[in-house]
C-alpha positions as CSV (number, residue, x, y, z in Angstrom):
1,X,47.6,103.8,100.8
2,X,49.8,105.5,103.4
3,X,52.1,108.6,102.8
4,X,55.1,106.0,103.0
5,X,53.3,103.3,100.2
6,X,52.6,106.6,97.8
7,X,56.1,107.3,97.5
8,X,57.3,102.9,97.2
9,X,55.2,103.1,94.4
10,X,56.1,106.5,92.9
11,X,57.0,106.7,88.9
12,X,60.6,107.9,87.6
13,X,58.8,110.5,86.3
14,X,54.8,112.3,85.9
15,X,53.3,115.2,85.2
16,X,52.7,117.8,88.3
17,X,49.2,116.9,87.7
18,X,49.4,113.1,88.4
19,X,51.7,113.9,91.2
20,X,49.1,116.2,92.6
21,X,46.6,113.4,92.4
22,X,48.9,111.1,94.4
23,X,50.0,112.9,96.9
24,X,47.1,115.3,97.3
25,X,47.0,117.0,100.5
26,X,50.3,115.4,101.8
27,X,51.8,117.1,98.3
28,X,53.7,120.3,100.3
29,X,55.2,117.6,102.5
30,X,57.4,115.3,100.4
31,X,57.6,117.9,97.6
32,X,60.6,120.2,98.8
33,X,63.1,117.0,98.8
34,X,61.1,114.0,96.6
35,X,60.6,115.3,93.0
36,X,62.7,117.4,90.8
37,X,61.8,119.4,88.0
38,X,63.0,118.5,85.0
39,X,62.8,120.8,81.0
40,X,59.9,118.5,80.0
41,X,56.4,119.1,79.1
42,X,53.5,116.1,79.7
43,X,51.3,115.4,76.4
44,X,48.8,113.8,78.9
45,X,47.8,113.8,82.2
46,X,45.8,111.0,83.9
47,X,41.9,111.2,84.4
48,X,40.9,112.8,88.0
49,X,38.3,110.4,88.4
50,X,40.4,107.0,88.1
51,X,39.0,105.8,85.6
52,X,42.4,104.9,83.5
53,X,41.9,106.9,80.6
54,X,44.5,109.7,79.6
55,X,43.8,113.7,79.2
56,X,45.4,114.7,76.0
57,X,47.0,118.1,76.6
58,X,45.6,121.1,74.2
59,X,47.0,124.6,75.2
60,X,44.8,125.0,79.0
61,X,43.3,121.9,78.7
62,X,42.9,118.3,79.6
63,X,41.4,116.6,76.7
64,X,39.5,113.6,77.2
65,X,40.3,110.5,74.9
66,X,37.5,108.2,75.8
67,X,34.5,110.9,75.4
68,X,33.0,109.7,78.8
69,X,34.8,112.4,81.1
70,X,35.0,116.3,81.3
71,X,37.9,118.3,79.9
72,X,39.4,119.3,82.6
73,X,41.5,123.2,83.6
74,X,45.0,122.9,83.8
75,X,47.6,125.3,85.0
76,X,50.9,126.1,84.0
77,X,52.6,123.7,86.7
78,X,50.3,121.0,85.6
79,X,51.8,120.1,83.0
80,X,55.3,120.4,84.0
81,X,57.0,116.7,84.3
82,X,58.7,116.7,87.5
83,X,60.9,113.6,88.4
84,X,60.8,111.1,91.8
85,X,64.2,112.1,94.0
86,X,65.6,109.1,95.2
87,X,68.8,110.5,96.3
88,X,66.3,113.0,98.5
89,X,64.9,110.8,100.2
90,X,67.7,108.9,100.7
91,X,68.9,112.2,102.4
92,X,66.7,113.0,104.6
93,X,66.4,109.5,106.2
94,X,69.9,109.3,106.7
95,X,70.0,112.8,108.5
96,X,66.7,111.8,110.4
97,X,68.4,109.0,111.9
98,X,71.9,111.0,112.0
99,X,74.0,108.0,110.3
100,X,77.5,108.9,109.6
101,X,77.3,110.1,106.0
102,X,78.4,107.4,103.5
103,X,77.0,106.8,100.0
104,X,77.4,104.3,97.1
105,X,75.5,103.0,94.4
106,X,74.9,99.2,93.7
107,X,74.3,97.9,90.0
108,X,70.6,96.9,91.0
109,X,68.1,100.3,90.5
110,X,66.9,102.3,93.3
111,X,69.4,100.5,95.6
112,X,72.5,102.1,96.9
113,X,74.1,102.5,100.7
114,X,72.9,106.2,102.2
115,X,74.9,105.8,105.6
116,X,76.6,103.8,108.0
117,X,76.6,103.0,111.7
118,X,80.0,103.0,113.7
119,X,82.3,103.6,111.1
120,X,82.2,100.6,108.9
121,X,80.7,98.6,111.5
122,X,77.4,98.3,109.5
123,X,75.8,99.5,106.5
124,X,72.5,101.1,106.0
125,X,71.0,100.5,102.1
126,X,68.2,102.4,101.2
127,X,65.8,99.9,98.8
128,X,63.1,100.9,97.2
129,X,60.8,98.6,94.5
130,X,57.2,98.9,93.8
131,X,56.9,95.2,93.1
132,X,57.9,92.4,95.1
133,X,59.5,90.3,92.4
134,X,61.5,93.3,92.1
135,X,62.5,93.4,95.6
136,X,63.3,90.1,96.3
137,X,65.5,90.1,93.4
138,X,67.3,92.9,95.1
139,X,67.5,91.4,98.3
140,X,69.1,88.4,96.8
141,X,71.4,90.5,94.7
142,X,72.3,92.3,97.7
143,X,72.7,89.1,99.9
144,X,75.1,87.6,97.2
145,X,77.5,90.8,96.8
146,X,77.8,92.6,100.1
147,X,80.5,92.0,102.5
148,X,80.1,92.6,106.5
149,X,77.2,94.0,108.0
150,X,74.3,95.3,106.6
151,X,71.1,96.7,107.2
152,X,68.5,97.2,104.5
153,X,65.4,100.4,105.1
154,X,62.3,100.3,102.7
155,X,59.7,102.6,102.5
156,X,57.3,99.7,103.6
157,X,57.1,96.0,104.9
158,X,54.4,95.3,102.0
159,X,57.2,92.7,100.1
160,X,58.9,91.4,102.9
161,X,58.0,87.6,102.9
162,X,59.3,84.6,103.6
163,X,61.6,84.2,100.5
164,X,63.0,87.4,101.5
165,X,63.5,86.4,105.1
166,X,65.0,83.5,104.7
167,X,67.7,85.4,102.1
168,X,68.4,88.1,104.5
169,X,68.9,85.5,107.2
170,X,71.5,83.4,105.9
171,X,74.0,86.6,105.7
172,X,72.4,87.6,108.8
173,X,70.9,91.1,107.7
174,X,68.2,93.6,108.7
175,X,65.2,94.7,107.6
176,X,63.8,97.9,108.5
177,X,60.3,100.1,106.7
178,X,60.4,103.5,107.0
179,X,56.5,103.0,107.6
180,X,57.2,102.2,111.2
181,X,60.0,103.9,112.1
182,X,60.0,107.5,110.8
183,X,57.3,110.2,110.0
184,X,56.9,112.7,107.5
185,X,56.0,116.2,108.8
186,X,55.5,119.3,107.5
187,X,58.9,120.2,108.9
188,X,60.9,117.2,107.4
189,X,61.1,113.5,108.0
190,X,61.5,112.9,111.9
191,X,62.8,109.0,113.3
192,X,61.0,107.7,116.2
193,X,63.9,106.3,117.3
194,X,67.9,106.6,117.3
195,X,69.7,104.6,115.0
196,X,71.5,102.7,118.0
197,X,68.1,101.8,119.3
198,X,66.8,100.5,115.8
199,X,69.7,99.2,114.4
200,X,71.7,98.0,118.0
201,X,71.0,94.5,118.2
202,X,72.8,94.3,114.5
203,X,75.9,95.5,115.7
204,X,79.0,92.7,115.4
205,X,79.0,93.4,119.3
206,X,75.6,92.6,120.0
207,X,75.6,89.9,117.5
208,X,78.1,88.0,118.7
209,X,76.5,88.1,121.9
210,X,73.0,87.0,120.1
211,X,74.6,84.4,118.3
212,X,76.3,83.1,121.6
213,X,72.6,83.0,123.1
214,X,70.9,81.2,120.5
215,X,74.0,78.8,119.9
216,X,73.3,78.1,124.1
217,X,69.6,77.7,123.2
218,X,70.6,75.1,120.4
219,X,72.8,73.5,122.8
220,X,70.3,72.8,125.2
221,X,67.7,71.6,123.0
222,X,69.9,69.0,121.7
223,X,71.0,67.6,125.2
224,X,67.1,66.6,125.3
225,X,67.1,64.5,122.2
226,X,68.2,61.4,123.1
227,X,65.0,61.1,124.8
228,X,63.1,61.9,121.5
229,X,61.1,59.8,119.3
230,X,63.4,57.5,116.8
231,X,65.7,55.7,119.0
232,X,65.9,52.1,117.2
233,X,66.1,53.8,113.7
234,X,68.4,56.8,112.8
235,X,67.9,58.1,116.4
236,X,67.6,62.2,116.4
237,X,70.7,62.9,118.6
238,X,72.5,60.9,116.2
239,X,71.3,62.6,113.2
240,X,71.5,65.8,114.5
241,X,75.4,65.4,115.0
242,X,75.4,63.9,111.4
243,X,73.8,66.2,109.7
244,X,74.2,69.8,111.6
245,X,77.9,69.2,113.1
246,X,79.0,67.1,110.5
247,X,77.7,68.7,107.7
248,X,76.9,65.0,106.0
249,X,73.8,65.1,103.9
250,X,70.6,62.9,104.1
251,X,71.7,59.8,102.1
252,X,75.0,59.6,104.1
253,X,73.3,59.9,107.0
254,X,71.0,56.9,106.3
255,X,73.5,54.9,105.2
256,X,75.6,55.9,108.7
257,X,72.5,54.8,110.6
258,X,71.8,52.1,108.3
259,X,68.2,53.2,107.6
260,X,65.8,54.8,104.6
261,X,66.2,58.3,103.2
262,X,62.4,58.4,104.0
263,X,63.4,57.6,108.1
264,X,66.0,60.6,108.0
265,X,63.6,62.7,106.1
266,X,60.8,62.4,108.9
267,X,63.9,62.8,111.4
268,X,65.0,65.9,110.1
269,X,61.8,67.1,110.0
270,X,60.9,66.4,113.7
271,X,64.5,68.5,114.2
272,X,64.0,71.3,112.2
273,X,60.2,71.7,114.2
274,X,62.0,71.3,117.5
275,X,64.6,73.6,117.0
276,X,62.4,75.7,114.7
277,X,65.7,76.4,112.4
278,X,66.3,74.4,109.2
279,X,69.4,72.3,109.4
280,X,71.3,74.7,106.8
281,X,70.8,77.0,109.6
282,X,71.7,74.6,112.0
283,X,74.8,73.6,110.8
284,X,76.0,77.2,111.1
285,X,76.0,77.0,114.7
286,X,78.4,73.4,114.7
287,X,81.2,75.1,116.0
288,X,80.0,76.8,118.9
289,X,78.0,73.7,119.7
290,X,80.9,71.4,120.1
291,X,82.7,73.9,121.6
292,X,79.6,74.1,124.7
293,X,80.3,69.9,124.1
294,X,83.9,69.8,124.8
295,X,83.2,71.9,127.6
296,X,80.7,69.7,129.3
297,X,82.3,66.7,128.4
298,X,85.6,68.5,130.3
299,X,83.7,69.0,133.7
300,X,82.4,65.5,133.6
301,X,86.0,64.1,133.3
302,X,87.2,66.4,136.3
303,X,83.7,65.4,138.7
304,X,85.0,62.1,137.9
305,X,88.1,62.5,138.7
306,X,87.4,64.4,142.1
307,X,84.4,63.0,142.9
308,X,80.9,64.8,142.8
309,X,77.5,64.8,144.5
310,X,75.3,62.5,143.0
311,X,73.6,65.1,141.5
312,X,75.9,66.6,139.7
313,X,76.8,63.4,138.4
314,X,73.4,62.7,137.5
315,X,73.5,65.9,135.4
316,X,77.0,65.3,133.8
317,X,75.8,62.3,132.8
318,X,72.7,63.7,130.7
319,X,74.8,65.9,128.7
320,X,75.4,65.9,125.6
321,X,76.7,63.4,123.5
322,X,76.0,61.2,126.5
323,X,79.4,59.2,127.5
324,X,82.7,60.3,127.1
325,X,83.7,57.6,124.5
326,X,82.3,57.9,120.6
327,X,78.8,56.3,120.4
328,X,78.4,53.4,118.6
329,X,77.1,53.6,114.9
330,X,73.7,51.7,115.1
């Protein structure tokens, strides 16, 4: 398990021994700013030799409850409980990637903003879960009760799947592991890169610009669909605009083109493979996509008007939404 992984899966709270046996050589690193003593004393201490049975403490020693294993030395320190410093590391990432300095807590444990990027422009929250149940339970809470841009850091990418993908991507957020993007030295924690670099493209700047881009991409794609498969029944252009501009769902849709749910299920299918987007996703684009539409639709009412080579009447003509005038239903 990596340096990074270690401290994901850290408990709130062990002995100096068990932390010892965690960290091991890599103990003097995270030390200084990830654990905290605390006025307790351990009663046990975990078995050196992993094999899950617990050292009862007696006076200098680590007695073993199973009768298989040695009694082991221990020193004063060993015994000592220390506790895992989140707000440390929280810290020293925020000062290795020199965010402005803002902090708040959420109601979800282990889960609270450490910085921010450009003012207010967007947040960095520091999450950290040892399970992925646990984390994708935070991602959802997080999803559900932030507002304006955010960025989420974890100490790894080990629980980032598709369920929490998909949740980060409908409020368009960021998902960062420390894993990749910072080191842990002797001297402190060290970022391979700037914050602008890693976090740039989430800035509402950049995003806009992004979300122009892919709306384009969208755009494009759809201008080929008339050509598609389905043309007699529920043709694809025509559920596209039903269902992504319109925002209708699939059993108005077949009953606009006067086919089976089961025909509109296959269609959407063939859209959302196309497009490689699911129509909720879709359907977030709609404005910007009739806005590209009223646009094309306004040069081919001026080339008509004015005239216009035959090819760029040829290419007016294959836009989208084909004719000026509403298509037909069927």
């Amino acid at each position: 398990m990596t340096l990074w992984g270690k401290i994901e899966t850290a408990p709130e709270a062990a002995s100096f021994f068990a932390w010892k046996l965690r960290f091991g050589a890599e103990l003097e690193k995270v030390a200084p700013w990830f654990l905290k003593p605390t006025s307790e004393t351990a009663r046990t201490i975990p078995c050196p030799l992993n094999c899950d049975c617990l050292h009862r403490v007696k006076g200098d020693r680590g007695i073993c409850d199973c009768g298989e294993c040695e009694d082991i030395a221990l020193l004063e320190e060993d015994v000592e409980v220390w506790k895992a410093n989140w707000t440390g590391l929280g810290n020293k990432v925020r000062d290795a990637l020199k965010l402005e300095r803002k902090a708040s807590g959420f109601a979800v444990r282990n889960v609270w903003q450490i910085g921010s990027l450009g003012g207010d422009a967007l947040q960095i929250i520091l999450l950290v879960k040892p399970e992925r149940g646990a984390f994708n339970e935070a991602i959802a809470q997080l999803a559900a009760r932030v507002k304006g841009v955010f960025a989420i850091l974890t100490p790894t990418a080990a629980h980032h799947d598709i369920e929490s993908r998909d949740l980060l991507g409908r409020v368009g957020a960021g998902l960062f592991d420390l894993e990749s993007n910072l080191l842990i030295q002797a001297s402190g924690v060290v970022s391979r890169k700037s914050a602008e670099e890693l976090f740039g493209a989430m800035m509402p700047a950049k995003q806009a610009e992004l979300r122009q881009s892919e709306a384009k991409r969208i755009f494009e794609l759809f201008r080929k669909l008339g050509s598609g498969e389905g043309t007699r029944k529920g043709p694809l252009e025509k559920v596209f605009r039903l269902m992504a501009l319109d925002g209708a769902n699939q059993a108005a849709t077949a009953k606009r083109c006067e086919c089976s749910e089961a025909t509109i299920s296959a269609r959407v299918a063939t859209i959302e493979q196309q497009f490689g987007m699911k129509i909720e996703q879709l359907q977030a684009y709609a404005s910007e996509i009739l806005e590209f539409d009223s646009v094309v639709k306004g040069d081919r009412r001026r080339r008509k008007k004015h005239g216009a080579p035959e090819a760029e009447k040829e290419f007016g003509e294959s836009g989208f939404g084909g004719e000026d005038e509403e298509q037909p239903e069927s």
